[in-house]
N, CA, C and O atoms as a Maestro MAE file, in Angstrom:
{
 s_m_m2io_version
 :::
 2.0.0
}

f_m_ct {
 s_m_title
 :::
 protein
 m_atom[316] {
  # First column is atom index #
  i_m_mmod_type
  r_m_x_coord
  r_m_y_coord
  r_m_z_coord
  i_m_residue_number
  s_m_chain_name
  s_m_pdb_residue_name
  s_m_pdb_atom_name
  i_m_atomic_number
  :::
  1 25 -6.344 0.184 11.582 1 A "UNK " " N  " 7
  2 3 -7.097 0.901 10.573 1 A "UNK " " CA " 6
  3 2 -8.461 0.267 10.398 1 A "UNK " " C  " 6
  4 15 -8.709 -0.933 10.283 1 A "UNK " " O  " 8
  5 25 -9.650 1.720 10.399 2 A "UNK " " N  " 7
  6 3 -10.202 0.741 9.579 2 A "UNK " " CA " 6
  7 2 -10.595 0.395 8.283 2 A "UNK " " C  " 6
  8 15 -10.142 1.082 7.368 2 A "UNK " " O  " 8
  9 25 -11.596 -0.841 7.933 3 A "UNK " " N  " 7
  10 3 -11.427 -1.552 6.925 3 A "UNK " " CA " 6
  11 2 -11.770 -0.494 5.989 3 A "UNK " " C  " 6
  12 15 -11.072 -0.510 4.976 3 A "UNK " " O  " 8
  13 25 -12.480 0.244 6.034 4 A "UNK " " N  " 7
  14 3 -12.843 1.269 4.472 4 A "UNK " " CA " 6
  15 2 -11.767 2.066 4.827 4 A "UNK " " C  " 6
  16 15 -11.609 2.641 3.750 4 A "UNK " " O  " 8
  17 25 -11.059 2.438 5.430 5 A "UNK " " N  " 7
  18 3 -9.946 3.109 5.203 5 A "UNK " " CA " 6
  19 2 -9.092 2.082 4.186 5 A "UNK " " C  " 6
  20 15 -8.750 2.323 3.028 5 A "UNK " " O  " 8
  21 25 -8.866 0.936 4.921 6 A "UNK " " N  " 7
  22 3 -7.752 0.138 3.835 6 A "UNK " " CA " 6
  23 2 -8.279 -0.081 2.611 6 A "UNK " " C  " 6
  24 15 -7.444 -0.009 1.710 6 A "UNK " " O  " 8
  25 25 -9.502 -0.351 2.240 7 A "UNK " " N  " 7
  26 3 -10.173 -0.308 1.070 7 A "UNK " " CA " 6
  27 2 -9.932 0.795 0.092 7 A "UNK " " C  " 6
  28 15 -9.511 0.864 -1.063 7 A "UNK " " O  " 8
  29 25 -10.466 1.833 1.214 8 A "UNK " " N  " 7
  30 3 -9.966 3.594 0.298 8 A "UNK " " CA " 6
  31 2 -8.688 3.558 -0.437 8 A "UNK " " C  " 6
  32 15 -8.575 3.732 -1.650 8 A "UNK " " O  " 8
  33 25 -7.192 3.183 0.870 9 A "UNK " " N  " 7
  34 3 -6.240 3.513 0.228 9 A "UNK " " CA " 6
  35 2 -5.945 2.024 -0.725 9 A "UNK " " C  " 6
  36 15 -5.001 2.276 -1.473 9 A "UNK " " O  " 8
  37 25 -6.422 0.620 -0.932 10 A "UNK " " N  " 7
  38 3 -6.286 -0.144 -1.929 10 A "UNK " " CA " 6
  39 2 -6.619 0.291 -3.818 10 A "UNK " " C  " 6
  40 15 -6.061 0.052 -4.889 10 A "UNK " " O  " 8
  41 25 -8.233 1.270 -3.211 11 A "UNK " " N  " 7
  42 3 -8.583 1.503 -4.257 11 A "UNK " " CA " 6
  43 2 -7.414 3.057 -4.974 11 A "UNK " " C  " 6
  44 15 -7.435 3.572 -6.092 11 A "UNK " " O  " 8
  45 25 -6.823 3.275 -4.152 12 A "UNK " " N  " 7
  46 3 -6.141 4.980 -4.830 12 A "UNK " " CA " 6
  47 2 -5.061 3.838 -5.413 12 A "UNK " " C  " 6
  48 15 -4.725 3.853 -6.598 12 A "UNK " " O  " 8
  49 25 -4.613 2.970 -4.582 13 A "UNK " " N  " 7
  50 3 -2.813 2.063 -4.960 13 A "UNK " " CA " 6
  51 2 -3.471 1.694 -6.709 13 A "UNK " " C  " 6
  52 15 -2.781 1.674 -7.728 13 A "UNK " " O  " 8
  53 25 -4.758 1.472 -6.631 14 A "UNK " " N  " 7
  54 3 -5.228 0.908 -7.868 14 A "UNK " " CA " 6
  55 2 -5.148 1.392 -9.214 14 A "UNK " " C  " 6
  56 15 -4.919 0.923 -10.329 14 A "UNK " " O  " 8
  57 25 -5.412 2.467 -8.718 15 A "UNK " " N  " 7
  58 3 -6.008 3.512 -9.834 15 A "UNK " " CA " 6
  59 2 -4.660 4.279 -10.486 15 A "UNK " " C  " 6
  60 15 -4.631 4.904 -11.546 15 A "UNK " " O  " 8
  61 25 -3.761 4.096 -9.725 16 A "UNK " " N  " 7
  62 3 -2.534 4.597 -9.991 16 A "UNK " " CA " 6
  63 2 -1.157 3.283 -9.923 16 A "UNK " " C  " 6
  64 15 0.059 3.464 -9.856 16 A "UNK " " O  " 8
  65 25 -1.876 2.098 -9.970 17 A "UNK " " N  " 7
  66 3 -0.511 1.037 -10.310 17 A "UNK " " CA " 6
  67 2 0.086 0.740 -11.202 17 A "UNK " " C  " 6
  68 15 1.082 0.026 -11.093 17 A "UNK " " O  " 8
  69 25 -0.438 1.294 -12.579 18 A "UNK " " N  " 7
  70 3 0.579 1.516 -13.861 18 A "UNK " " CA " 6
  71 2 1.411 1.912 -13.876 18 A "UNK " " C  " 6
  72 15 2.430 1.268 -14.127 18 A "UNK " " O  " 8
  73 25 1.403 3.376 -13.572 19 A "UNK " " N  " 7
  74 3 2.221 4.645 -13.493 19 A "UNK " " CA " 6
  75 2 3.289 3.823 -12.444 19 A "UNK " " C  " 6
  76 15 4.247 3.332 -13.040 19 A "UNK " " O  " 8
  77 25 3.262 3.589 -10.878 20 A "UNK " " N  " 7
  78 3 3.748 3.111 -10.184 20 A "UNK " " CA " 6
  79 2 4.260 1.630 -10.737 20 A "UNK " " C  " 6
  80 15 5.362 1.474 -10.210 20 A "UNK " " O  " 8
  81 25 3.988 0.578 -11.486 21 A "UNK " " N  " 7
  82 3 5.119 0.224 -12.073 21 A "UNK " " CA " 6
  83 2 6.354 0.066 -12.858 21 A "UNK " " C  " 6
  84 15 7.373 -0.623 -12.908 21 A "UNK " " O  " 8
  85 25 5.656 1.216 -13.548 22 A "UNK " " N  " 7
  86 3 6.540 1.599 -14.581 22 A "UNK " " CA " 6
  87 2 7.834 2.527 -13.764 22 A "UNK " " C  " 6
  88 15 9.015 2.311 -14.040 22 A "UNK " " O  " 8
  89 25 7.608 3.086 -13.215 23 A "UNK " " N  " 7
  90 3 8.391 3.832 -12.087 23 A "UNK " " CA " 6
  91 2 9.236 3.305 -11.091 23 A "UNK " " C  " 6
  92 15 10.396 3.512 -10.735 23 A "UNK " " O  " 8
  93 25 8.145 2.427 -10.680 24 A "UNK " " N  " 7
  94 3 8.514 2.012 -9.124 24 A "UNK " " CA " 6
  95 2 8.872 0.602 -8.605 24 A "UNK " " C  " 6
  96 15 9.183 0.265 -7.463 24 A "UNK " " O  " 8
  97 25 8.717 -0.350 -10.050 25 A "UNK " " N  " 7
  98 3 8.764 -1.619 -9.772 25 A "UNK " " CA " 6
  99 2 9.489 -2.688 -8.968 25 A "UNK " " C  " 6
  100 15 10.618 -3.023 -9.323 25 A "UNK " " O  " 8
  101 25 8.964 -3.192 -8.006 26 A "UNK " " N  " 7
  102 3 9.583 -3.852 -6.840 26 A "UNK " " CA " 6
  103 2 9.982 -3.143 -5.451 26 A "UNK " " C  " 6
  104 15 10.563 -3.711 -4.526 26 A "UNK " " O  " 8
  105 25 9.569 -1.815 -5.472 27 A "UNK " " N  " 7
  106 3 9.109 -0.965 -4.048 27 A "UNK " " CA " 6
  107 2 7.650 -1.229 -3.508 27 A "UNK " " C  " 6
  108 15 6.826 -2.097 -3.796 27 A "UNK " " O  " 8
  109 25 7.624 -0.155 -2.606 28 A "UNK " " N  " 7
  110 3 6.652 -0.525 -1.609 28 A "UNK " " CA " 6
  111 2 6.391 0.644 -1.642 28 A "UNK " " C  " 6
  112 15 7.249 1.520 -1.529 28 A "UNK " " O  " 8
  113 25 4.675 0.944 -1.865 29 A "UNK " " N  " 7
  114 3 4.354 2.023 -1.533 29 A "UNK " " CA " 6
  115 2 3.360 2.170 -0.085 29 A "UNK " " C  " 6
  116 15 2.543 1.406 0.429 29 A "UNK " " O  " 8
  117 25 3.778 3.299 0.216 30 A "UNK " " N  " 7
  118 3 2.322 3.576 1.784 30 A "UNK " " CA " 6
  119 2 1.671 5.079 0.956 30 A "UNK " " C  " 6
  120 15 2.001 6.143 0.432 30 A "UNK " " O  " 8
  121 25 0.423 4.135 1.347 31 A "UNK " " N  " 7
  122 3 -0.960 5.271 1.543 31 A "UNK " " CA " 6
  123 2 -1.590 5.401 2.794 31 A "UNK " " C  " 6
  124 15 -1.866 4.624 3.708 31 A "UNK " " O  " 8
  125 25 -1.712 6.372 2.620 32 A "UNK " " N  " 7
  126 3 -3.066 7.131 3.686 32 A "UNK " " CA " 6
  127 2 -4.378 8.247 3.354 32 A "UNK " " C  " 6
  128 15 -4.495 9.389 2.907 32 A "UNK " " O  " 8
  129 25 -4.922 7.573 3.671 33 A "UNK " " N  " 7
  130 3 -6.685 8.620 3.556 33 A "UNK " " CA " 6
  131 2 -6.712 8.534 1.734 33 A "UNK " " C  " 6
  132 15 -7.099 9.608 1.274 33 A "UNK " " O  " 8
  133 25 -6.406 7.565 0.730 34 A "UNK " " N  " 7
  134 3 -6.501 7.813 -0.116 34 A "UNK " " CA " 6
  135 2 -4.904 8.103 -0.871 34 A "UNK " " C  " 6
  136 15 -4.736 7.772 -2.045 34 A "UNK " " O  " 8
  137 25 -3.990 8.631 -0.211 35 A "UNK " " N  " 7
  138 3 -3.065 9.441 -1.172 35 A "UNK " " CA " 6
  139 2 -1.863 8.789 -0.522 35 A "UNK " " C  " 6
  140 15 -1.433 8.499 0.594 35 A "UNK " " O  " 8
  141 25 -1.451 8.688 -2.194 36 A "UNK " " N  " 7
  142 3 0.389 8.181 -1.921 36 A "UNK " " CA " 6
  143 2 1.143 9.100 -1.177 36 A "UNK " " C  " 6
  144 15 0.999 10.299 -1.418 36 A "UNK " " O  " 8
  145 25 1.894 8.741 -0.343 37 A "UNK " " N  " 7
  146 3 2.606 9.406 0.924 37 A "UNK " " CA " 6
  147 2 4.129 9.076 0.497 37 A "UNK " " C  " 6
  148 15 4.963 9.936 0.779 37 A "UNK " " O  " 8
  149 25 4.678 7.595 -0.331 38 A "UNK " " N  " 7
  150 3 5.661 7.388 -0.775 38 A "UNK " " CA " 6
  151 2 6.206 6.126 -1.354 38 A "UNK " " C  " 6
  152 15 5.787 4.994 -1.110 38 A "UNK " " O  " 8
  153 25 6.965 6.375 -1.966 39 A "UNK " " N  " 7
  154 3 7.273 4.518 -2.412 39 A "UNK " " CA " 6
  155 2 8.893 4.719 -1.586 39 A "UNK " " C  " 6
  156 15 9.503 5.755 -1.321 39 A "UNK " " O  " 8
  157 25 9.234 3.340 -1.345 40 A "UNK " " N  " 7
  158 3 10.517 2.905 -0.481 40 A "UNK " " CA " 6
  159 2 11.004 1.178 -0.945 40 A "UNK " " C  " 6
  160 15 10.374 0.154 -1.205 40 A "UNK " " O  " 8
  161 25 12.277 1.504 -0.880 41 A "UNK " " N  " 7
  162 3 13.111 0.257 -1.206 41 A "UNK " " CA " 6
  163 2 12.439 -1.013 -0.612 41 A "UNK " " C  " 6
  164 15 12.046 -1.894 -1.377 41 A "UNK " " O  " 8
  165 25 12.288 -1.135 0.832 42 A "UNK " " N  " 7
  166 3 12.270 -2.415 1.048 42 A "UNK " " CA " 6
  167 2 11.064 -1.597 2.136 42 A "UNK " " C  " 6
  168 15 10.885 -0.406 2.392 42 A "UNK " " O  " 8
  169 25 10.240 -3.108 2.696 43 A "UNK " " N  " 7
  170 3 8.835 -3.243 3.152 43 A "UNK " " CA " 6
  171 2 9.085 -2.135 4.737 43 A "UNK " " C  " 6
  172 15 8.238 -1.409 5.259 43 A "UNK " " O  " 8
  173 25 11.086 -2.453 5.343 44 A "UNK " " N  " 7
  174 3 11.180 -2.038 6.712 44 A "UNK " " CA " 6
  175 2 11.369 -0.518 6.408 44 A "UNK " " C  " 6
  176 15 11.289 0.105 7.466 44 A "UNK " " O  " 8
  177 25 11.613 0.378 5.234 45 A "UNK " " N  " 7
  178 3 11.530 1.923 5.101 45 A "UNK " " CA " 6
  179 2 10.489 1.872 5.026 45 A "UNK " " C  " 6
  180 15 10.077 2.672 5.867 45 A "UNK " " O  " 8
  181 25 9.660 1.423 4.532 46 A "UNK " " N  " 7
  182 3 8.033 1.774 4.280 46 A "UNK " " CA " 6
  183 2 7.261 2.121 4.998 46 A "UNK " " C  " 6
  184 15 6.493 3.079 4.901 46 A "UNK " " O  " 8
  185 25 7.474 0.777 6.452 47 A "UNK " " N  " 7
  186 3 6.583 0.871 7.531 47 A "UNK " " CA " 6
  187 2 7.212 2.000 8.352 47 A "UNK " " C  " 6
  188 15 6.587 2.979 8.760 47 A "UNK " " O  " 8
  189 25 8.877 1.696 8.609 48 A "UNK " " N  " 7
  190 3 9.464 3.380 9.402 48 A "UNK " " CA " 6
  191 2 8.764 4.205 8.984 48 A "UNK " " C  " 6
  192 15 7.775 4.404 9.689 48 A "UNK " " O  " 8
  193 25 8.883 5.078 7.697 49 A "UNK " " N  " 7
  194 3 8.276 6.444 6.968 49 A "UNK " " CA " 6
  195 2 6.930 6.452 7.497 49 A "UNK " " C  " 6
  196 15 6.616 7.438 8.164 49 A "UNK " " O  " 8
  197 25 5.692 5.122 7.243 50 A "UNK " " N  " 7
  198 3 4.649 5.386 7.414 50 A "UNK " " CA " 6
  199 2 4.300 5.766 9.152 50 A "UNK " " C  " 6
  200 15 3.823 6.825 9.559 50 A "UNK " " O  " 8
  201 25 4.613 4.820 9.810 51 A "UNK " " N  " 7
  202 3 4.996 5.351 11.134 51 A "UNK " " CA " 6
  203 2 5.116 6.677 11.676 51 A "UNK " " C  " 6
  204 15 4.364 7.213 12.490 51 A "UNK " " O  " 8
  205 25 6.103 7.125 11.154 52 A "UNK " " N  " 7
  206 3 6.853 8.615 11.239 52 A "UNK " " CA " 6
  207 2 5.839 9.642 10.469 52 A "UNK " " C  " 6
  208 15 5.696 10.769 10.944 52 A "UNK " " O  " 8
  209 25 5.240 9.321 9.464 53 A "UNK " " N  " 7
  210 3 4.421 10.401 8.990 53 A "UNK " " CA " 6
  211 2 2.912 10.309 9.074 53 A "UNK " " C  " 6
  212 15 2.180 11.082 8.455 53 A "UNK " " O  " 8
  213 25 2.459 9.318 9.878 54 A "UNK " " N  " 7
  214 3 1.439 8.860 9.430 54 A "UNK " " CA " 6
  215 2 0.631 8.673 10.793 54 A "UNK " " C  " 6
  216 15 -0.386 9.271 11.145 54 A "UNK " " O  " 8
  217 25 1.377 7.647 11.493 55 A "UNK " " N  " 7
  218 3 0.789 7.659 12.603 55 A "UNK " " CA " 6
  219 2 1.248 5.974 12.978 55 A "UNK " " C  " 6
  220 15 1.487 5.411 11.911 55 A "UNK " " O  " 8
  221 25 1.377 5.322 13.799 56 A "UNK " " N  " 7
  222 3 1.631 3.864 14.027 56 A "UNK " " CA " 6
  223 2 -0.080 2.908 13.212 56 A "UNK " " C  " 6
  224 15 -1.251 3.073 13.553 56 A "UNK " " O  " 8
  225 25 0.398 2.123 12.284 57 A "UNK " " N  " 7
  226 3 -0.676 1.216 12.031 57 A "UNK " " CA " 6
  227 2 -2.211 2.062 11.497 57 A "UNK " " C  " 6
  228 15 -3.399 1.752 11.583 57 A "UNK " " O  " 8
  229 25 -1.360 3.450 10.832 58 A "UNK " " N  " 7
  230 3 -2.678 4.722 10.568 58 A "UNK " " CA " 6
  231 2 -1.956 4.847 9.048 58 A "UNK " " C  " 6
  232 15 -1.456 5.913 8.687 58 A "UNK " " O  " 8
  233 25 -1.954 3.440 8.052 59 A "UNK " " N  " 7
  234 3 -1.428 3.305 6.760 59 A "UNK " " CA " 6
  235 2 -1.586 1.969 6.299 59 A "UNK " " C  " 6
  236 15 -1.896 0.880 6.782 59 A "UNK " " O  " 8
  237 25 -1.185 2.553 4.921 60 A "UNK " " N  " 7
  238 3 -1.198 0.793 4.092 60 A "UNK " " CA " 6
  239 2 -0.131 0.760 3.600 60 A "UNK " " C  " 6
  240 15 0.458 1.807 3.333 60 A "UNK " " O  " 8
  241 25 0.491 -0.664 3.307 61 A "UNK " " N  " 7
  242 3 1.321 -0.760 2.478 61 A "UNK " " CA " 6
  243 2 1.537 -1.659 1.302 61 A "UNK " " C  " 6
  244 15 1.425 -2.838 1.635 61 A "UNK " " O  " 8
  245 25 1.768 -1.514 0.230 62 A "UNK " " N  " 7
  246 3 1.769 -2.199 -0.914 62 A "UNK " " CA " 6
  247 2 2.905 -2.657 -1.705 62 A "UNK " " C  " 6
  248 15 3.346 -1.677 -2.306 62 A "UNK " " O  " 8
  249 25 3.495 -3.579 -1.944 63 A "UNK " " N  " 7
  250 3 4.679 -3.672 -3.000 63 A "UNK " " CA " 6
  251 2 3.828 -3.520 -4.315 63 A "UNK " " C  " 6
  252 15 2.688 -3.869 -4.620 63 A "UNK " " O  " 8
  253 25 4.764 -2.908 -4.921 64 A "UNK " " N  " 7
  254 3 3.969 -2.502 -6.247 64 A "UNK " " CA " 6
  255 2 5.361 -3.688 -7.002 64 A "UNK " " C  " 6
  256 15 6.581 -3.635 -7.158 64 A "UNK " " O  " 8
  257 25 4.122 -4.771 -7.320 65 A "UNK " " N  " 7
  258 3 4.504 -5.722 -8.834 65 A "UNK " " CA " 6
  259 2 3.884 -5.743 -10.106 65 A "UNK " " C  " 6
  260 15 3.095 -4.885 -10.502 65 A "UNK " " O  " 8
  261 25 4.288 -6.831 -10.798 66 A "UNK " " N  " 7
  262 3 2.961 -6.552 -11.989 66 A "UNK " " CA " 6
  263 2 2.839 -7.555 -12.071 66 A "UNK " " C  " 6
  264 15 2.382 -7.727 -13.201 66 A "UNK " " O  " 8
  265 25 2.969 -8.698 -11.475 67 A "UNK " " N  " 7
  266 3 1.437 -9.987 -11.219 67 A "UNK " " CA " 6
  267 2 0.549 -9.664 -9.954 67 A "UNK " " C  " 6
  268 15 0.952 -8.777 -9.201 67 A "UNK " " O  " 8
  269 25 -0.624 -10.315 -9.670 68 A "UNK " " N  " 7
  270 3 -1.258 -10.083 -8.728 68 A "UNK " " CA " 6
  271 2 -0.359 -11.012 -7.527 68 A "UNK " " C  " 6
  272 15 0.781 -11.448 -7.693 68 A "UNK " " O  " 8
  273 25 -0.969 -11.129 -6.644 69 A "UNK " " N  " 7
  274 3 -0.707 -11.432 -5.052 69 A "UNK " " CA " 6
  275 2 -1.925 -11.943 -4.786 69 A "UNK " " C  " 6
  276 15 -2.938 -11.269 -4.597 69 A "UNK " " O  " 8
  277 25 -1.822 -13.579 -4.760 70 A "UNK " " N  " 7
  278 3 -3.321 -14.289 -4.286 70 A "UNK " " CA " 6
  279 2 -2.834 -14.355 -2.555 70 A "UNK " " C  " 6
  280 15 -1.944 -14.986 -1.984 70 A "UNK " " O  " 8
  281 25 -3.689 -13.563 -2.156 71 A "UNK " " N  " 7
  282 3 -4.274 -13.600 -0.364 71 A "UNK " " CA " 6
  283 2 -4.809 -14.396 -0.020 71 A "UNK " " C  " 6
  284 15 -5.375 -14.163 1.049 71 A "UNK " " O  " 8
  285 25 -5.001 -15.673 -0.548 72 A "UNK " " N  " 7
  286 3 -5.574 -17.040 0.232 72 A "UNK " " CA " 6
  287 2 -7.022 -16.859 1.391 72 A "UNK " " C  " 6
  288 15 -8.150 -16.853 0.898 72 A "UNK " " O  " 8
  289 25 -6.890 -16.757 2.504 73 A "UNK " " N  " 7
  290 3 -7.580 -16.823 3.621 73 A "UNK " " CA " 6
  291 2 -7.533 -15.420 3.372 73 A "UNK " " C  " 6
  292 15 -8.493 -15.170 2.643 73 A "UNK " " O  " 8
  293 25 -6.818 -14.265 3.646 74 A "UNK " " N  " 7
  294 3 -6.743 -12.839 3.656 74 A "UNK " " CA " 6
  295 2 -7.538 -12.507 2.990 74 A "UNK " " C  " 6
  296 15 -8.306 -11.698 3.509 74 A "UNK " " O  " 8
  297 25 -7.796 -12.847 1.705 75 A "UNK " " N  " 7
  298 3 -8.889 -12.373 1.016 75 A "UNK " " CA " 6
  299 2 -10.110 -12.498 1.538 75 A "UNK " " C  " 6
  300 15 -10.956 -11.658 1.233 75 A "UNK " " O  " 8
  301 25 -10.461 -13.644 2.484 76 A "UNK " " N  " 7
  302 3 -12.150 -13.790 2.835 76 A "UNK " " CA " 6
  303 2 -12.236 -13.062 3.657 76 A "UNK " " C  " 6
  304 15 -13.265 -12.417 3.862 76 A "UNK " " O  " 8
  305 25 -11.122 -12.964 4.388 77 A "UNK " " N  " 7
  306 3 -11.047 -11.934 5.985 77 A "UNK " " CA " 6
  307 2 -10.955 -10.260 5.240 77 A "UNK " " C  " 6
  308 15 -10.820 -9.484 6.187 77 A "UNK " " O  " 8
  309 25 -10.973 -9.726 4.337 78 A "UNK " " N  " 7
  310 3 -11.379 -8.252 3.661 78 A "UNK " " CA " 6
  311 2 -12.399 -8.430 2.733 78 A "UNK " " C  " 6
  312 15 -12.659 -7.460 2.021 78 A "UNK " " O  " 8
  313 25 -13.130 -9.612 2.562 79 A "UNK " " N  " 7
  314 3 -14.111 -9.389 2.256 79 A "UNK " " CA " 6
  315 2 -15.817 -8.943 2.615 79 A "UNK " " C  " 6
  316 15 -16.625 -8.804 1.698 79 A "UNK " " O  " 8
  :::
 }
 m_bond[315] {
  # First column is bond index #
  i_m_from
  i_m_to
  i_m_order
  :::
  1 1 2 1
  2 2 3 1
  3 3 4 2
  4 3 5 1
  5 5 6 1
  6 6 7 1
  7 7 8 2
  8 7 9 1
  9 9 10 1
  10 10 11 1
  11 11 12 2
  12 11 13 1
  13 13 14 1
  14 14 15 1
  15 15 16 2
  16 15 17 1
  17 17 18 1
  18 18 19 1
  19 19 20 2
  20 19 21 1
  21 21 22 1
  22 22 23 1
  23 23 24 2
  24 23 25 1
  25 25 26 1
  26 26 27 1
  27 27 28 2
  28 27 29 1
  29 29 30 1
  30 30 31 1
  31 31 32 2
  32 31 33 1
  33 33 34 1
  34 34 35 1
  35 35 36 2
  36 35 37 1
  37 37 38 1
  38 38 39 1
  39 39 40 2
  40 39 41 1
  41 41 42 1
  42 42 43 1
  43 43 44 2
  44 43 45 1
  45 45 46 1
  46 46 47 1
  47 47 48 2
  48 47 49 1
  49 49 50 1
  50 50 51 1
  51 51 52 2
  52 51 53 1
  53 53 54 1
  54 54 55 1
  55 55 56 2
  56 55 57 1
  57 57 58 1
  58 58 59 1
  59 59 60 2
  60 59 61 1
  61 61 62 1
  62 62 63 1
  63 63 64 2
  64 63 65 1
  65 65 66 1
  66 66 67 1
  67 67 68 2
  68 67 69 1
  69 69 70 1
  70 70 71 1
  71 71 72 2
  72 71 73 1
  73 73 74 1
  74 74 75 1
  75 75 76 2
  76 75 77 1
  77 77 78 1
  78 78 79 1
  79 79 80 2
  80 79 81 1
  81 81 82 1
  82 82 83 1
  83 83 84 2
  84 83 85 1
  85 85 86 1
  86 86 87 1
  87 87 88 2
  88 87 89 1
  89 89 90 1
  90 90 91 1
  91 91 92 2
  92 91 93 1
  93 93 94 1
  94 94 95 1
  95 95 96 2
  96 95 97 1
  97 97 98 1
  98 98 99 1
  99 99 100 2
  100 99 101 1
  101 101 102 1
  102 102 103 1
  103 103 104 2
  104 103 105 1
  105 105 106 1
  106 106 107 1
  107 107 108 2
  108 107 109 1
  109 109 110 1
  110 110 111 1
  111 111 112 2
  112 111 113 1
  113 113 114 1
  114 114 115 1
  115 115 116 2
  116 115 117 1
  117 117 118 1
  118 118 119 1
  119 119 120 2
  120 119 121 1
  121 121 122 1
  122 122 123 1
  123 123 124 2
  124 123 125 1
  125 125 126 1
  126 126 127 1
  127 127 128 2
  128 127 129 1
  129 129 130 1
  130 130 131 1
  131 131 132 2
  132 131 133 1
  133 133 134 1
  134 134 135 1
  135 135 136 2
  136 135 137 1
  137 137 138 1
  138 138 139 1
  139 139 140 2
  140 139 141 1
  141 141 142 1
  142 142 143 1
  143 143 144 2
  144 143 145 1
  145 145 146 1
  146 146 147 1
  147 147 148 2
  148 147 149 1
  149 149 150 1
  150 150 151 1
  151 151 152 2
  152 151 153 1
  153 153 154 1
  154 154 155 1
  155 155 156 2
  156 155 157 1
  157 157 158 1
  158 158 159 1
  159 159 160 2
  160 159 161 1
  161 161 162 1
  162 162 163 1
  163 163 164 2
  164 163 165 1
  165 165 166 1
  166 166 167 1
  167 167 168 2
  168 167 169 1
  169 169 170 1
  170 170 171 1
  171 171 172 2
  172 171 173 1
  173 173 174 1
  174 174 175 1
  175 175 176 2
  176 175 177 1
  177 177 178 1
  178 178 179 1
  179 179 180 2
  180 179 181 1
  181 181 182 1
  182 182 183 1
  183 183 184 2
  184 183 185 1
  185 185 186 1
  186 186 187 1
  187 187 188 2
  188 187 189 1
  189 189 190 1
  190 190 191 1
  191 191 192 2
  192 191 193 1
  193 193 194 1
  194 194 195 1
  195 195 196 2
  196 195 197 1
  197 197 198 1
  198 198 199 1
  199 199 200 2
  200 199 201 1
  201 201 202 1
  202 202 203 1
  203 203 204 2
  204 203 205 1
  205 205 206 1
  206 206 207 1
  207 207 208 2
  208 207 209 1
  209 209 210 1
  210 210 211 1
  211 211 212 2
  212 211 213 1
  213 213 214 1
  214 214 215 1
  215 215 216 2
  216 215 217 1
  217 217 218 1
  218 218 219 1
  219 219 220 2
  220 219 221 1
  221 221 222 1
  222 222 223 1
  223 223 224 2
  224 223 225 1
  225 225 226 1
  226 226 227 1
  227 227 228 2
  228 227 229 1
  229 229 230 1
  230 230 231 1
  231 231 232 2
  232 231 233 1
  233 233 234 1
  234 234 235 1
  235 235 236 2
  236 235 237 1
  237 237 238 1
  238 238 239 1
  239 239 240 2
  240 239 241 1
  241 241 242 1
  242 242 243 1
  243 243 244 2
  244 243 245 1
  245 245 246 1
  246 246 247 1
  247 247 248 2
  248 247 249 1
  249 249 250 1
  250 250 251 1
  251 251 252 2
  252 251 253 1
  253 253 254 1
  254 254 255 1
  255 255 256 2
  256 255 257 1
  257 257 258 1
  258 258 259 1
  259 259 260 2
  260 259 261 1
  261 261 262 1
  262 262 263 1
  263 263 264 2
  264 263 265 1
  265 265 266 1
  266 266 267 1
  267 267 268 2
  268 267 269 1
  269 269 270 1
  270 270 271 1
  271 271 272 2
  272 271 273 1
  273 273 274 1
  274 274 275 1
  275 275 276 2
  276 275 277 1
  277 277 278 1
  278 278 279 1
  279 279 280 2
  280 279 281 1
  281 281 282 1
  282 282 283 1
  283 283 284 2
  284 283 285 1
  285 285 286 1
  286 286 287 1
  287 287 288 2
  288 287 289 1
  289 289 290 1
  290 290 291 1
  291 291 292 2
  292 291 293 1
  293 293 294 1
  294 294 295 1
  295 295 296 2
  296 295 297 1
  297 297 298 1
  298 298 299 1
  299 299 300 2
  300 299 301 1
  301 301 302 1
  302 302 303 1
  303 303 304 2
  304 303 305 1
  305 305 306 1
  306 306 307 1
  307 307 308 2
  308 307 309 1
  309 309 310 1
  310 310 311 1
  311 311 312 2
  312 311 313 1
  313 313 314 1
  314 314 315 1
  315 315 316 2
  :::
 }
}
């Protein structure tokens, strides 16, 4: 993917991670082009589904928690 794509779909996971915890807490959601495609139990339905509907490595995926997730090094490398 590329990076403003993953950006795009970070910023939609964003804008809608309330709703999605309150709902969805401790799933995994995949986006694409912007739009939730689905939330799933564990990280290996996530990537199957996204795969299957999406395209191989043409998605994001997110566990939806409600603390953040410090990305260490990951973070400088999307910045």
């Amino acid at each position: 993917m590329k990076r403003a794509d993953v950006l795009k779909n970070y910023a939609a996971f964003e804008a809608m991670r309330a709703d999605l915890e309150a709902s969805h807490l401790g799933q995994f959601a995949v986006l694409h082009d912007g739009q939730l495609i689905g939330t799933y139990a564990s990280i290996r339905e996530a990537r199957t589904a996204g795969n299957a509907r999406c395209g191989v490595g043409n998605f994001s995926t997110q566990e939806i928690r409600s603390e953040p997730i410090e990305l260490g090094t990951m973070a400088a490398t999307l910045a």
